[in-house]
MARDODREN-275196 format. One line per 5 residues: their letters; for each residue y, x, z of N, C-alpha, C. Coordinates in steps of 0.05 Angstrom, whole numbers, m for minus. Atoms other than C-alpha are relative to their C-alpha. Layout:
REM MARDODREN-275196
a) Y:X:Z:Y:X:Z:Y:X:Z; ...
REM end
This chain:
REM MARDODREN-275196
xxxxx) 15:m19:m18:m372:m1627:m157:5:29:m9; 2:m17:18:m360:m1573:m208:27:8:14; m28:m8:4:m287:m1564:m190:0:6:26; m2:m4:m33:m298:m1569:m106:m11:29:m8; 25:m21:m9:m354:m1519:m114:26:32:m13
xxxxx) m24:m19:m2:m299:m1469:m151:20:11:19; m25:m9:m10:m240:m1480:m114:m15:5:40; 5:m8:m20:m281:m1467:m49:m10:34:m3; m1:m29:5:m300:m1398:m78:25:11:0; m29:m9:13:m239:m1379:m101:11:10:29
xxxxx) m6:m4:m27:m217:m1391:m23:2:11:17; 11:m17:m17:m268:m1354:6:14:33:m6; m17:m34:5:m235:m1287:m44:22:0:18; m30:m2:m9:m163:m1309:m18:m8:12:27; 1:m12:m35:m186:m1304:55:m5:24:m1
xxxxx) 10:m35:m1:m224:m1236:40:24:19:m1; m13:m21:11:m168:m1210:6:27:6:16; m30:m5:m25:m108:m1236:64:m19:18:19; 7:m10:m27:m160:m1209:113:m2:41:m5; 3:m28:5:m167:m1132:85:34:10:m8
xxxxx) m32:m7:m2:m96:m1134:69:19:3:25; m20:m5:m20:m71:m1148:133:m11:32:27; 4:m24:m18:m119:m1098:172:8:20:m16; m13:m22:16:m95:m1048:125:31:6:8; m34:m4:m3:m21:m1051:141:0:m5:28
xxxxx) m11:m1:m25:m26:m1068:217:m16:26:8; 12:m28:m11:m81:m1003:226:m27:m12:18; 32:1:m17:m136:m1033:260:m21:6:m20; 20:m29:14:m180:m997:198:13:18:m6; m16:m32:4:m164:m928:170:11:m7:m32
xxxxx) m5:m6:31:m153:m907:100:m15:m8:m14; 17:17:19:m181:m944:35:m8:17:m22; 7:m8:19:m229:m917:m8:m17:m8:m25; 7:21:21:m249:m950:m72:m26:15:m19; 16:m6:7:m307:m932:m117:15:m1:m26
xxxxx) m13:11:24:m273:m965:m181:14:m26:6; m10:22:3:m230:m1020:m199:m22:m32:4; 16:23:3:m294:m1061:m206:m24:0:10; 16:m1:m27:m329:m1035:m148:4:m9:35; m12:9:m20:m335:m1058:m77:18:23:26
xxxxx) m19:m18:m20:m278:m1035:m29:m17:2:24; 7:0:m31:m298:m996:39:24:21:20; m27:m2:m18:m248:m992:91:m14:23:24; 18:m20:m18:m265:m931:129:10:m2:33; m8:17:m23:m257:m928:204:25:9:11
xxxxx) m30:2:m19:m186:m924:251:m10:37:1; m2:m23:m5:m215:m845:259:5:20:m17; 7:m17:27:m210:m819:203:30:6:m18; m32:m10:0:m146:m777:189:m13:34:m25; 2:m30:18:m137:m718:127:27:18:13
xxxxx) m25:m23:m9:m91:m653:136:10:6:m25; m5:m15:26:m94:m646:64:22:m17:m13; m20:17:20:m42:m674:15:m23:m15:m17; 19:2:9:m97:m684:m28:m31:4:10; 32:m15:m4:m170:m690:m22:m17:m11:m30
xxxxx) 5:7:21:m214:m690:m90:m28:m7:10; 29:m4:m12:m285:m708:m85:m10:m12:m29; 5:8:22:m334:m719:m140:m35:m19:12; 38:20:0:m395:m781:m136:m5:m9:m16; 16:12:26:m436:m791:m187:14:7:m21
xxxxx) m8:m12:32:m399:m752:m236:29:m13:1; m26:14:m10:m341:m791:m217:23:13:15; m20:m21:m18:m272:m755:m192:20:m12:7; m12:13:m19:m231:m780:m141:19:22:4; m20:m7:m16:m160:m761:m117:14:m16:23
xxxxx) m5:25:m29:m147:m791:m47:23:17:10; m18:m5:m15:m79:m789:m23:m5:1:24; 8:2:m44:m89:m753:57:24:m8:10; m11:12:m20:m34:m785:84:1:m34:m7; 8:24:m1:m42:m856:57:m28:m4:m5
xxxxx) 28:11:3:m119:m854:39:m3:m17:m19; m2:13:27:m102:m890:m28:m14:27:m26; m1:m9:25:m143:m872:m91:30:6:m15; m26:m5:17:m91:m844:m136:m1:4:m26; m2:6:18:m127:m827:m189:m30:6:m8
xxxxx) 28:3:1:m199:m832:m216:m9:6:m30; 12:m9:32:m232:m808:m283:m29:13:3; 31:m5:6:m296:m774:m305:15:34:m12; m17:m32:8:m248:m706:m328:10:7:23; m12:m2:m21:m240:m664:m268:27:7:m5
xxxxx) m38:m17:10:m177:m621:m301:19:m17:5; m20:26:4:m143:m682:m309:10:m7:32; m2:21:m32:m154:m715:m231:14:20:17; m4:m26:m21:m147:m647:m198:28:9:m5; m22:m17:17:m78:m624:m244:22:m27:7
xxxxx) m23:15:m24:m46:m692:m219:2:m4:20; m10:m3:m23:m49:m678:m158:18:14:10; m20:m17:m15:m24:m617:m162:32:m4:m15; m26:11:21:34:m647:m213:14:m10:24; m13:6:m11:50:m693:m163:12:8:30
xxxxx) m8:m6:m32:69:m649:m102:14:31:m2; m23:m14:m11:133:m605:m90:m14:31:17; 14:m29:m16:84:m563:m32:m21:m13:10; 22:3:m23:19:m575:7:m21:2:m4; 23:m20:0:m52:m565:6:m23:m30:m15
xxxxx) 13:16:19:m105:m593:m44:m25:8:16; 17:m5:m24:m173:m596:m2:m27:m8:m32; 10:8:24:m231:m596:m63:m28:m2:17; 20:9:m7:m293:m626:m35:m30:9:m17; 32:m9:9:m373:m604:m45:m6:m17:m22
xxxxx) 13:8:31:m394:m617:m116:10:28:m16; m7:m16:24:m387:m587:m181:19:m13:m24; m24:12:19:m316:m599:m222:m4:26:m27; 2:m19:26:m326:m580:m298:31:m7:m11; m29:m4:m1:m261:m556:m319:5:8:m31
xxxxx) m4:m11:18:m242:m552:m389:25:5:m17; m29:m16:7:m175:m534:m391:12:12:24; m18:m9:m22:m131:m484:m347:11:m20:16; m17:22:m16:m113:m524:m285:23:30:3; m28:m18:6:m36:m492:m284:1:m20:40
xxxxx) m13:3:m18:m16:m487:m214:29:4:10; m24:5:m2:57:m498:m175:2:17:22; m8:m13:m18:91:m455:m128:m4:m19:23; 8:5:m14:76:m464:m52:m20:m26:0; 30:26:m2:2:m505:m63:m16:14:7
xxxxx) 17:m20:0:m55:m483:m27:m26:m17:m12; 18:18:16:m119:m502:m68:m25:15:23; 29:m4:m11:m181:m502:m16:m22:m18:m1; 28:12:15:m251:m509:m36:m19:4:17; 23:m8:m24:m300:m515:20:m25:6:m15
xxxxx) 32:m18:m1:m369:m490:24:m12:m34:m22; 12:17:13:m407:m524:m38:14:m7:m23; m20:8:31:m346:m536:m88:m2:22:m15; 5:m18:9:m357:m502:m145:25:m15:m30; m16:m4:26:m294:m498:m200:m11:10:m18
xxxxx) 25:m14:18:m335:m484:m270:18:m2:m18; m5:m1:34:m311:m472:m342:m16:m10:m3; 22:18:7:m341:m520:m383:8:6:m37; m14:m9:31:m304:m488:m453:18:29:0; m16:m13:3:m270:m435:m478:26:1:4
xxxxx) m31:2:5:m196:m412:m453:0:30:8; m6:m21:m6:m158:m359:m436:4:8:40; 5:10:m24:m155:m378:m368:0:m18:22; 7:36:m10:m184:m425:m309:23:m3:25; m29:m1:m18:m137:m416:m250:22:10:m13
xxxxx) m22:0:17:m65:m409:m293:23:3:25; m24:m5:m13:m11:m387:m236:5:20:1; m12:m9:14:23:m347:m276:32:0:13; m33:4:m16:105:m339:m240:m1:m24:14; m5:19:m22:81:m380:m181:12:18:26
xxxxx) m7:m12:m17:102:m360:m111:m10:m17:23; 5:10:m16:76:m376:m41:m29:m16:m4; 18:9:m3:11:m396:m64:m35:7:12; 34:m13:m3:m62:m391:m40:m22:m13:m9; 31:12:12:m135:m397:m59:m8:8:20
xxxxx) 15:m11:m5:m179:m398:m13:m23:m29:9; 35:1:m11:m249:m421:30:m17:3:m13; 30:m13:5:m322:m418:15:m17:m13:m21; 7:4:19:m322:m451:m49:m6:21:m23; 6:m22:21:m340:m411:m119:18:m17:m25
xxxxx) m6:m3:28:m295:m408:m187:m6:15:m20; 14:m12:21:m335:m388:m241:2:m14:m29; m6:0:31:m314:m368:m304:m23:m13:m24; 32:0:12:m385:m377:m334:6:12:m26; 6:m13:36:m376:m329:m394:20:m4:m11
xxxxx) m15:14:20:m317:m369:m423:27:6:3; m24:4:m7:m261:m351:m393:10:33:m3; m14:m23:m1:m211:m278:m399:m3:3:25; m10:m3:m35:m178:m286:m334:m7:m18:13; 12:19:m22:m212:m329:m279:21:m6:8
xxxxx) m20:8:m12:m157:m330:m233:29:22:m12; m22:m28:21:m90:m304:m270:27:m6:24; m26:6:m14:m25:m296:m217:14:24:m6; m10:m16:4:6:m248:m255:33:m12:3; m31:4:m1:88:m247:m258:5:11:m22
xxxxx) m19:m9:20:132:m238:m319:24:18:5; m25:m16:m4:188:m205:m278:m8:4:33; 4:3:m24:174:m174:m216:16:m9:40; m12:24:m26:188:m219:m144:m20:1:17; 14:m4:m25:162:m217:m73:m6:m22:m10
xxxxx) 7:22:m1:109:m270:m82:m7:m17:23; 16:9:m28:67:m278:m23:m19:m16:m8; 20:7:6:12:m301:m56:m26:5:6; 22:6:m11:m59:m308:m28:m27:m7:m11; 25:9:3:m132:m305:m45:m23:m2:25
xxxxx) 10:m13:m25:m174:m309:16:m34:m12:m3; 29:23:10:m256:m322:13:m18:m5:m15; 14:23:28:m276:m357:m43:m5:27:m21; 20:m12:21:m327:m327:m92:21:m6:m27; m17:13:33:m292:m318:m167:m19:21:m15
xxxxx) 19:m14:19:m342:m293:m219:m1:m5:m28; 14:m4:26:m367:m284:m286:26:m14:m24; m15:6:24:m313:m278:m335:m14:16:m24; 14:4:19:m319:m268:m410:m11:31:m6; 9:m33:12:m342:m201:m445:14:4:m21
xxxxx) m13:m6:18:m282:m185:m479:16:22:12; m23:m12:m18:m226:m134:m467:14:m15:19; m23:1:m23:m180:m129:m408:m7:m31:7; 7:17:m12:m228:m191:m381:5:2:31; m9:3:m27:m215:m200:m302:m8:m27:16
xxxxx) 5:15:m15:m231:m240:m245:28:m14:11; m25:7:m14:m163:m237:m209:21:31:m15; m26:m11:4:m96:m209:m242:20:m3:15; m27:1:m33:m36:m195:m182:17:15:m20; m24:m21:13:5:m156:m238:32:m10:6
xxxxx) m30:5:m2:80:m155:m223:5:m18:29; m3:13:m25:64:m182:m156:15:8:26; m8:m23:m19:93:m159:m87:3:m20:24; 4:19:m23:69:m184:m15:m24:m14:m10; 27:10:8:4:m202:m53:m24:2:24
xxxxx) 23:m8:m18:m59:m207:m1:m24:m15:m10; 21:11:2:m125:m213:m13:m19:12:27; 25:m4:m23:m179:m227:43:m30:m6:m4; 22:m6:2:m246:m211:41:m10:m24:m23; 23:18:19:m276:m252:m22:m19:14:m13
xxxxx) 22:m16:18:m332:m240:m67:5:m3:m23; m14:m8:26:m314:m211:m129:m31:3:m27; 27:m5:9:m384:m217:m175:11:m5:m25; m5:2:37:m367:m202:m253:m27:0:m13; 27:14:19:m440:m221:m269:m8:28:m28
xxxxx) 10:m15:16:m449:m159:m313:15:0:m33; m12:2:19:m400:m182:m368:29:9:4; m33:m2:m1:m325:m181:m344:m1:37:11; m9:m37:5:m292:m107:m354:9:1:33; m10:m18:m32:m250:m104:m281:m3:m35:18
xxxxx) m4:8:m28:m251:m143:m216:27:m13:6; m22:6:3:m178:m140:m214:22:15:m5; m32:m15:5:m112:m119:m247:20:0:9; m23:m4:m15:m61:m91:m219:16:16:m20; m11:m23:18:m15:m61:m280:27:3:2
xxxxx) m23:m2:m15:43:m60:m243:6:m11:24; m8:27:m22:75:m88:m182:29:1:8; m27:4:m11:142:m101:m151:10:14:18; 5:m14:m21:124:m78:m90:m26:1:10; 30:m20:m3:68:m57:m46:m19:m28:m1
xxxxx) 8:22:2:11:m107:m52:m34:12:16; 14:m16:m22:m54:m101:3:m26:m17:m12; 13:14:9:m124:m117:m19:m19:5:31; 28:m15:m19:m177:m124:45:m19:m15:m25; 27:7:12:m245:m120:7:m16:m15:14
xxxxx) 14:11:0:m300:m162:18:m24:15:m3; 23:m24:5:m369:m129:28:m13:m4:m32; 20:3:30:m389:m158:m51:19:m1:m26; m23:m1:31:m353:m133:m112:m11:30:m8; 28:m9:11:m401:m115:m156:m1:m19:m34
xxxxx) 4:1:22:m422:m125:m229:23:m3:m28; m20:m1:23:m363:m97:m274:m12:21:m19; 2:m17:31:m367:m63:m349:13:29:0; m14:m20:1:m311:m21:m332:15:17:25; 4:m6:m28:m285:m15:m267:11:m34:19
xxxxx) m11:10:m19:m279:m46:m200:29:m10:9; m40:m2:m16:m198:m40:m187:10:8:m29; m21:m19:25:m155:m18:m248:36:m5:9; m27:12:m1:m81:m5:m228:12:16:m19; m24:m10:23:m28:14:m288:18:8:16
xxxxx) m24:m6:m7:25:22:m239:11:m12:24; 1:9:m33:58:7:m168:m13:9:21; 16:m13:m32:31:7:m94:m11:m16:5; 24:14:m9:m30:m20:m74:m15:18:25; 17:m22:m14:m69:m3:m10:m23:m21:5
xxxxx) 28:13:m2:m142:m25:m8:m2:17:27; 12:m3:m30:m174:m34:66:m34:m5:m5; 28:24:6:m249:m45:80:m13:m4:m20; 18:7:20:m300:m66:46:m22:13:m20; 23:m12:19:m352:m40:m12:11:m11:m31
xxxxx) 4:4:35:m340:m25:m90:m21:15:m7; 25:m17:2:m403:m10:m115:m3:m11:m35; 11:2:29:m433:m14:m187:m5:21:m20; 10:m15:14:m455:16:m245:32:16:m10; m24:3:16:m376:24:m273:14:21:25
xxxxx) m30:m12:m12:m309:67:m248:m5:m24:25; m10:14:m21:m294:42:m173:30:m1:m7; m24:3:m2:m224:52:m180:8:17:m30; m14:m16:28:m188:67:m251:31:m7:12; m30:m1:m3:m121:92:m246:14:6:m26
xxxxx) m6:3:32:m86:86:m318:31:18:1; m40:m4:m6:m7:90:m295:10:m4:m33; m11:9:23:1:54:m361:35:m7:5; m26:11:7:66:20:m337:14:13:21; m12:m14:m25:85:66:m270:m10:15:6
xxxxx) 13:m22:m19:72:116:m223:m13:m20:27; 15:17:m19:21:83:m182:m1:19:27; 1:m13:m32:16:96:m104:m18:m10:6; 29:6:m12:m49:86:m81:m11:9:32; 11:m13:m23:m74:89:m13:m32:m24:6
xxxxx) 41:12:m3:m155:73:6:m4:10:25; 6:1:m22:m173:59:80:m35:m5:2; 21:17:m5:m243:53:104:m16:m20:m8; 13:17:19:m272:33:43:m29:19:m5; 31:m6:22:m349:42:13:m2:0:m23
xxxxx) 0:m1:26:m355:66:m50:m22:8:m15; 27:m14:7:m416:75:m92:0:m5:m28; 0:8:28:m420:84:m169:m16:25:m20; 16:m11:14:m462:111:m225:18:21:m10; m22:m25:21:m392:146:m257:22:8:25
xxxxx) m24:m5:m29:m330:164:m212:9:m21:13; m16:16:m27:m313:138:m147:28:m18:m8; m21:m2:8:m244:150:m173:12:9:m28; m4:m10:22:m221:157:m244:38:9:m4; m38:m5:4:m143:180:m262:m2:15:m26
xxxxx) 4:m2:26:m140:175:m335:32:13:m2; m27:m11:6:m80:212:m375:10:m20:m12; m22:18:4:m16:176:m395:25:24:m4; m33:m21:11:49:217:m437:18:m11:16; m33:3:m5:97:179:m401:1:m3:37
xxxxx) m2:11:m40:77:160:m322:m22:20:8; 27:m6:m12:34:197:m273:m1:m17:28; m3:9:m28:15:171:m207:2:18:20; m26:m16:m31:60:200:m141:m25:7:21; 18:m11:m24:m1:193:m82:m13:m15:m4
xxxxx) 34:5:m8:m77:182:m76:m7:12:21; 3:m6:m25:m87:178:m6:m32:m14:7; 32:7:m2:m164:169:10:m7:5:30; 18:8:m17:m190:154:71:m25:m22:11; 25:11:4:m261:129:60:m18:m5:16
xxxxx) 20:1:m20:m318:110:101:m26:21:m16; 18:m17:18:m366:139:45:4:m10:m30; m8:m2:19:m360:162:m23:m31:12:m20; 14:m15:20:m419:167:m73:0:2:m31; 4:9:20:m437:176:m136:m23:12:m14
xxxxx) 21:m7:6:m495:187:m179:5:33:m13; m16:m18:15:m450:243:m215:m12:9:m19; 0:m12:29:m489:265:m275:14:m7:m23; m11:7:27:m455:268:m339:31:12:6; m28:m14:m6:m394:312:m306:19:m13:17
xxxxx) m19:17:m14:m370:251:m263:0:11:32; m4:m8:m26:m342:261:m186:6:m17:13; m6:28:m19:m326:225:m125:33:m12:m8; m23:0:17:m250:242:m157:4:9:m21; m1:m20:15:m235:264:m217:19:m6:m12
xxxxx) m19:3:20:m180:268:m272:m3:8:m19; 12:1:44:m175:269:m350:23:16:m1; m27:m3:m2:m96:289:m343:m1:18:m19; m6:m24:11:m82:340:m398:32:0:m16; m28:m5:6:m7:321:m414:14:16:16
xxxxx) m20:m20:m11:23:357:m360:5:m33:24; m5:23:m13:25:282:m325:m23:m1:21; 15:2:m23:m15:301:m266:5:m18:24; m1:17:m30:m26:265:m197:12:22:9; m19:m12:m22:33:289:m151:m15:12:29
xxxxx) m4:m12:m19:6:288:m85:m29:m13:13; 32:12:m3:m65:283:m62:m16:0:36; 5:m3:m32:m86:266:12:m30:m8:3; 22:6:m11:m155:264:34:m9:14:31; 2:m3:m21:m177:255:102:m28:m11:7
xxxxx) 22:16:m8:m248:244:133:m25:m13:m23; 23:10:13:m314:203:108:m24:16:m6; 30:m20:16:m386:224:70:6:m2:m31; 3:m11:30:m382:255:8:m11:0:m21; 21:m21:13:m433:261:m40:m9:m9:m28
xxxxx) 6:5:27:m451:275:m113:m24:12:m8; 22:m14:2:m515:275:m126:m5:11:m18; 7:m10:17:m521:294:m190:22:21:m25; m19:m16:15:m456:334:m214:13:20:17; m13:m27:m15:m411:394:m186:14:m8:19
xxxxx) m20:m2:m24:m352:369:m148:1:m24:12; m14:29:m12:m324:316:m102:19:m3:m16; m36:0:3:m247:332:m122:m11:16:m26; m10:m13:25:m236:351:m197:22:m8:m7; m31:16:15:m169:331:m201:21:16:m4
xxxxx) m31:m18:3:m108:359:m234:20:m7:19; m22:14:m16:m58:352:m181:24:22:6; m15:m19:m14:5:395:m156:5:0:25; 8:m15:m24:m1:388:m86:m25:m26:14; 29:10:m14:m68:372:m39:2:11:27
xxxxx) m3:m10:m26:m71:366:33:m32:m8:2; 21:13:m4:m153:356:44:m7:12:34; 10:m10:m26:m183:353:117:m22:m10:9; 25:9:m18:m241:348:163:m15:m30:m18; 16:27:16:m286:305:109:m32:10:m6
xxxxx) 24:m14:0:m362:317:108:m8:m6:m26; m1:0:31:m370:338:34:m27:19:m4; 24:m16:m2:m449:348:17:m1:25:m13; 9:m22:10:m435:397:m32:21:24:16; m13:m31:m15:m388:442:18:34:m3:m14
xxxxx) m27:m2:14:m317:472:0:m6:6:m30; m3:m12:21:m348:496:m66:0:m34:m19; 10:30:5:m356:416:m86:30:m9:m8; m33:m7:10:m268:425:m89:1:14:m24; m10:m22:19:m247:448:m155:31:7:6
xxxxx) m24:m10:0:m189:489:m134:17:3:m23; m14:m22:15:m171:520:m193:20:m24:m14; m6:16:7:m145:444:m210:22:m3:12; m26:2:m11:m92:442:m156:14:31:0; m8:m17:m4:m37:478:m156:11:17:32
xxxxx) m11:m6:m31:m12:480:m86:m20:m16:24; 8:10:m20:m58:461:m24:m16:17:20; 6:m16:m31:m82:464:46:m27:m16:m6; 26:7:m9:m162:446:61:m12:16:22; 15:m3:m22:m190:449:125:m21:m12:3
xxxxx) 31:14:m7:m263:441:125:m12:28:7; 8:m15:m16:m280:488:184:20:26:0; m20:m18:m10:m244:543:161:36:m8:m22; m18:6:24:m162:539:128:7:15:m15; m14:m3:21:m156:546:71:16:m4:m24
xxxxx) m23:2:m2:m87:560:39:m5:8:m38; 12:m9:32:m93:554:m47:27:34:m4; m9:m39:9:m83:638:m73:9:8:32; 4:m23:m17:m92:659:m5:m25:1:16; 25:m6:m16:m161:653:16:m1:m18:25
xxxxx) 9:14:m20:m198:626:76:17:19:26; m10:m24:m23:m168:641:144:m19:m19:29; 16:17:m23:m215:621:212:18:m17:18; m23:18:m13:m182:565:247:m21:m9:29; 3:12:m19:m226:560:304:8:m17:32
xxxxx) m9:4:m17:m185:557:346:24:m30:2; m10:12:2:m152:497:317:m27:m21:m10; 18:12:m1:m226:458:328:12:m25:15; m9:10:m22:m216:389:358:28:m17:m5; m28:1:2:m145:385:341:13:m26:m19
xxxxx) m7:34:16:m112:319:309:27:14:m9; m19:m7:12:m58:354:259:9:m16:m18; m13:13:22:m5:334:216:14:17:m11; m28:m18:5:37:372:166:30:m16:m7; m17:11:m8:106:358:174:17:26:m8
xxxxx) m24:m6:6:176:387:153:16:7:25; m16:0:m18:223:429:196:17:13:m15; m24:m9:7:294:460:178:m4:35:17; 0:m31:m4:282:527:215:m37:6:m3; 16:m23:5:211:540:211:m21:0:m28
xxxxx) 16:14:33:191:502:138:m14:m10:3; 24:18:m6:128:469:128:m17:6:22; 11:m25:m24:90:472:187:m31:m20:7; 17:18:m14:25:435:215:m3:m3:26; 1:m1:m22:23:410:284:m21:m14:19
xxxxx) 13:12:m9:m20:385:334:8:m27:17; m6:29:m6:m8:306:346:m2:m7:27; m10:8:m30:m24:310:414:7:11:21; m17:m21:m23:16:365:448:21:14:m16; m20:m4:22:61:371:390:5:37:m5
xxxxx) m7:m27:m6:50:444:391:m9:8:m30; 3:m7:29:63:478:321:m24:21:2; 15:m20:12:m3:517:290:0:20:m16; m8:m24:26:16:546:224:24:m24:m11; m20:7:29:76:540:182:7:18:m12
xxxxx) m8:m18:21:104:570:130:33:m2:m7; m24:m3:11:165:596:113:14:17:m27; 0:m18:21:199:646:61:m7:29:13; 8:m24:m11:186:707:110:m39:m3:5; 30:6:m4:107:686:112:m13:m17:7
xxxxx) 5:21:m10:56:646:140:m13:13:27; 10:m7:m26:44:644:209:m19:m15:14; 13:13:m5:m19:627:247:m1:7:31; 3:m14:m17:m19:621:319:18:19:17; m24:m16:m11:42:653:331:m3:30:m16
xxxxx) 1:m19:14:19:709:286:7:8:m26; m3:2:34:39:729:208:m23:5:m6; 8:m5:9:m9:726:169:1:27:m26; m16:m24:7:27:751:113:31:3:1; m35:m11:m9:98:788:125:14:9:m23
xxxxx) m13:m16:15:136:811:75:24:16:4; m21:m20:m11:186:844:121:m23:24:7; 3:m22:m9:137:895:141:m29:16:m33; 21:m9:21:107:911:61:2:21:m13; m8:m26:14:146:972:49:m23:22:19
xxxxx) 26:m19:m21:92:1031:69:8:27:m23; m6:m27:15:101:1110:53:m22:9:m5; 35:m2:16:24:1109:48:m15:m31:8; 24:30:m12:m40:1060:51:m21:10:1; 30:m2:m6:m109:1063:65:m16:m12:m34
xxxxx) 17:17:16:m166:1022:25:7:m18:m14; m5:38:14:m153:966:m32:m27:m9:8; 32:25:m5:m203:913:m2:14:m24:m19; 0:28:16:m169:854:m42:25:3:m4; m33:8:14:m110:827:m85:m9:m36:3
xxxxx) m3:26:m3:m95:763:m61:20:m22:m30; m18:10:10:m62:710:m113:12:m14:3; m14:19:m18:m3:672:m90:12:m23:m26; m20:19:19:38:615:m125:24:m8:3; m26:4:m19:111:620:m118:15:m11:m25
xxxxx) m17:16:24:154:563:m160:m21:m3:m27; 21:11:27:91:548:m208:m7:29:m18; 23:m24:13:72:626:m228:m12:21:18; 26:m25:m15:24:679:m206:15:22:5; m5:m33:m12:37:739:m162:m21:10:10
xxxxx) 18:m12:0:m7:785:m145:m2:27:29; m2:m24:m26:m12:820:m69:m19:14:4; 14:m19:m8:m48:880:m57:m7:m2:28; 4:10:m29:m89:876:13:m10:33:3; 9:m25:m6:m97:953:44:m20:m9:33
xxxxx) 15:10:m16:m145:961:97:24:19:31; m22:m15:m28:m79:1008:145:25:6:m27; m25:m11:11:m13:1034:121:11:8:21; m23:m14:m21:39:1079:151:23:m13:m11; m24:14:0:106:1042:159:25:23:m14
REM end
C-alpha cells in the first residue's frame, strides 16, 4: 500500500509538471515568475508583456531579475548590487526598469554604454557602505538615468552619480527626473559629475545635497557644449550649486537657491563658456562667483535670468570676481531679469574687458554696476551708457529690440532687430548717435573755446586719454 500510495503522488507532480510545461511553450499563460527554487510557481496571465530588458523587483527583502522578453527569473539573491549589476553585465544595450522598493547597494553598480537604468516612482537606490561612488559610469556613452525614483548617497558616498570621461567624446548621455541626493561631507563631493562630457543633457531632476555634499554638479571640463535644464529643487550644497573648471555649458530654467555660491566658475582646466537662460537664483553669497586662475580665464558669461538675488552682506554680489592675475572674464553679456542685493553694493563686480549690459531691472540702479571693473562697455538701463564717456539719453531708442553687431564700413554699431535700422556705432572718426557725432575728432581743431564743463575719459587700446569738453569753440 506503501508503494501505490507513492507512486500515485509522484504521478500527480509528473502531470503538474507536463501540464505547466506545456502551457508555457505553446502561450496559453504568460511569463513565469518564481518566488524561489523552493517556492510555489505562479504563471502569470497571456496579458502581461515587459518593454524592459530587465525588470528588478524586490519582495520581502528578496531581489529578483526577470528577463522582459522571456519572463524567466534570471537571477535571485538577498544583495541588490549583485542582482541589479547582472543584469546590466549581461546586456550589450537596453533598458533596466527598477521596480518600487528599496535596493541597498553596497558596492558601485558600474554601468555599460547604451543602458538606460529606470526607476519608477517609489524605487529608491541607497548606499548601504562606504565608496567612492554609487552610480560608476565613468567612459560610458549613450546612457541614461532617469524616472521618479530617488538615488541617495546617504552620507557615504563622494560621487552619487559619476559620468565623468577620461578623454573627451560626444557622449550623449542623460539624466532626466530622478531625485539624487545626499553625498558625503568631504572635498570635491558631488551629486552628478558630466566632466569631459559633450552632448550631455540633463532634464529637470531634483538635485538635494542634504546640507553635506560641497556641489550639485561638476563640470571641470568638457568636450563640447553640454545643456543642463534645471529642475525647480537644487538646493542644500556646502559650496556651490554648479562648479564648472572649464568648457561650455548652458543652463535653462529652473531654481538654484541655497545658502552656498549658485554658480562657481574656477576655469581650473579651460576657458569656460557659460551661458544662463531663464534661470532663478537665490543665495546667501554670490549668485555668480568667477574665482582667479594663472593659467585659464573664462571667454563669455552670458546671463539671462528670470531673477537674481542675494542676501549680499559680507561684500558678495549677484556677480562678482576675485580675478587679480590679469586672467579676467573676456566678454560679459547681460540681458533682462530682477536684480537685487539686499545687503551689499553691486549687482556686477566683475573684472571683465568687455560688457554689453541691457534693459535689466537692477534694484540698486546703474550705481549697483561697478564700472571701474570693466574695461570696455555699453549699458543701457534707460539712458546709454558708453564706459569713459558718460551717459548719453537714448530715448529715443525706447521700445527698441537691439543688437550690437560688426560692420566693415561703419565698425561696431547697434541696430534695431526689427527694421534693421542702425542707432549708434562707432568708428575711428567717432561715435555716432542717430545720425549725429557725438564725438568728432575731425572737427577738434578750434582757434578759441568757451567754458571747460568736463574732461571726459576715453580708453583707446587699454590706456587713458583725456578729452576736454568746451561749452562753444570757433572753428
Amino acid at each position: 500500500m506503501e508503494r501505490i500510495r507513492e507512486y500515485k503522488v509522484n504521478l500527480k507532480a509528473l502531470i503538474l509538471i507536463v501540464i505547466l510545461t506545456a502551457t508555457v511553450s505553446f502561450g496559453t499563460a504568460g511569463y513565469v515568475f518564481s518566488q524561489s527554487s523552493s517556492q510555489t510557481i505562479t504563471i502569470e496571465s497571456p496579458s502581461f508583456t515587459e518593454t524592459a530588458s530587465y525588470v528588478i523587483e524586490n519582495r520581502s527583502s528578496t531581489i529578483y531579475a526577470k528577463n522582459g522578453t522571456t519572463g524567466e527569473i534570471e537571477c535571485i539573491g538577498t544583495d541588490a548590487k549583485t542582482v541589479i549589476q547582472q543584469a546590466i553585465n549581461s546586456l550589450s544595450y537596453g533598458k533596466i526598469v527598477i521596480r518600487q522598493g528599496e535596493y541597498l547597494i553596497n558596492q558601485p553598480l558600474v554601468l555599460k554604454s547604451r543602458i538606460t537604468l529606470y526607476l519608477e516612482a517609489g524605487a529608491v537606490l541607497k548606499a548601504s557602505s562606504d565608496m567612492e561612488r554609487l552610480i560608476d559610469g565613468r567612459d560610458v556613452n549613450n546612457v541614461a538615468i532617469c524616472g521618479d525614483g530617488i538615488i541617495d548617497g546617504n552620507g557615504l558616498v563622494t560621487k552619487v552619480v559619476d559620468l565623468s570621461q577620461s578623454n573627451g567624446i560626444v557622449t550623449h548621455n542623460r539624466v532626466e527626473r530622478v531625485t539624487i541626493k545626499n553625498a558625503k561631507a568631504v572635498t570635491d563631493s558631488c551629486l552628478l559629475d558630466i566632466t569631459l562630457n559633450s552632448g550631455f543633457q540633463l532634464e529637470e531632476p531634483m538635485l538635494d545635497g542634504g546640507g553635506t555634499t560641497q556641489y550639485g554638479i561638476i563640470q571641470n571640463d568638457s568636450y563640447g557644449q553640454n545643456t543642463l535644464y534645471l529642475g525647480d529643487y537644487n538646493n542644500g550644497f556646502t559650496v556651490a550649486n554648479i562648479v564648472i573648471g572649464g568648457g561650455a555649458i548652458t543652463i535653462i530654467g529652473g531654481a538654484l537657491e541655497g545658502t552656498s555660491t549658485n554658480i562657481l566658475i574656477t576655469s581650473e582646466n579651460g576657458n569656460p563658456r557659460v551661458k544662463v537662460f531663464g534661470t532663478w537664483m537665490e543665495s546667501e553669497k554670490d549668485n555668480i562667483l568667477i574665482q582667479d586662475n594663472p593659467t585659464y580665464k573664462p571667454l563669455v558669461l552670458d546671463v539671462e535670468p528670470v531673477h537674481m538675488y542675494t542676501a549680499g552682506a559680507g561684500g558678495y554680489a549677484n556677480i562678482r570676481s576675485t580675478t587679480t592675475s590679469g586672467h579676467h572674464l573676456v566678454n560679459l553679456y547681460i540681458s533682462g531679469g530682477y536684480w537685487e542685493n539686499a545687503g551689499g553694493t553691486y549687482h556686477l563686480d566683475v573684472n571683465c574687458e568687455q560688457a554689453v549690459i541691457a534693459k535689466s531691472y537692477f534694484t540698486l540702479g546703474i550705481a549697483g554696476i561697478n564700472t571701474d571693473k570693466i574695461v570696455e562697455g555699453i549699458i543701457m538701463e534707460g539712458d546709454l551708457d558708453i564706459k569713459g564717456l558718460g551717459s548719453v539719453d537714448i530715448n529715443a531708442l525706447d521700445g527698441l529690440d537691439l543688437y550690437l553687431t560688426v560692420d566693415t564700413d561703419k565698425g561696431v554699431y547697434l541696430k534695431d532687430r526689427g527694421n534693421n535700422e542702425i542707432m549708434v556705432y562707432f568708428t575711428k572718426n567717432g561715435i555716432v548717435l542717430n545720425g549725429h557725432y557725438i564725438i568728432d575728432p575731425a572737427n577738434a581743431n578750434a582757434t578759441s573755446t568757451g567754458n571747460l564743463v568736463k574732461v571726459i575719459k576715453v580708453f583707446i587700446d587699454g590706456k587713458e586719454y583725456y578729452i576736454p569738453v568746451y561749452d562753444s569753440f570757433t572753428p
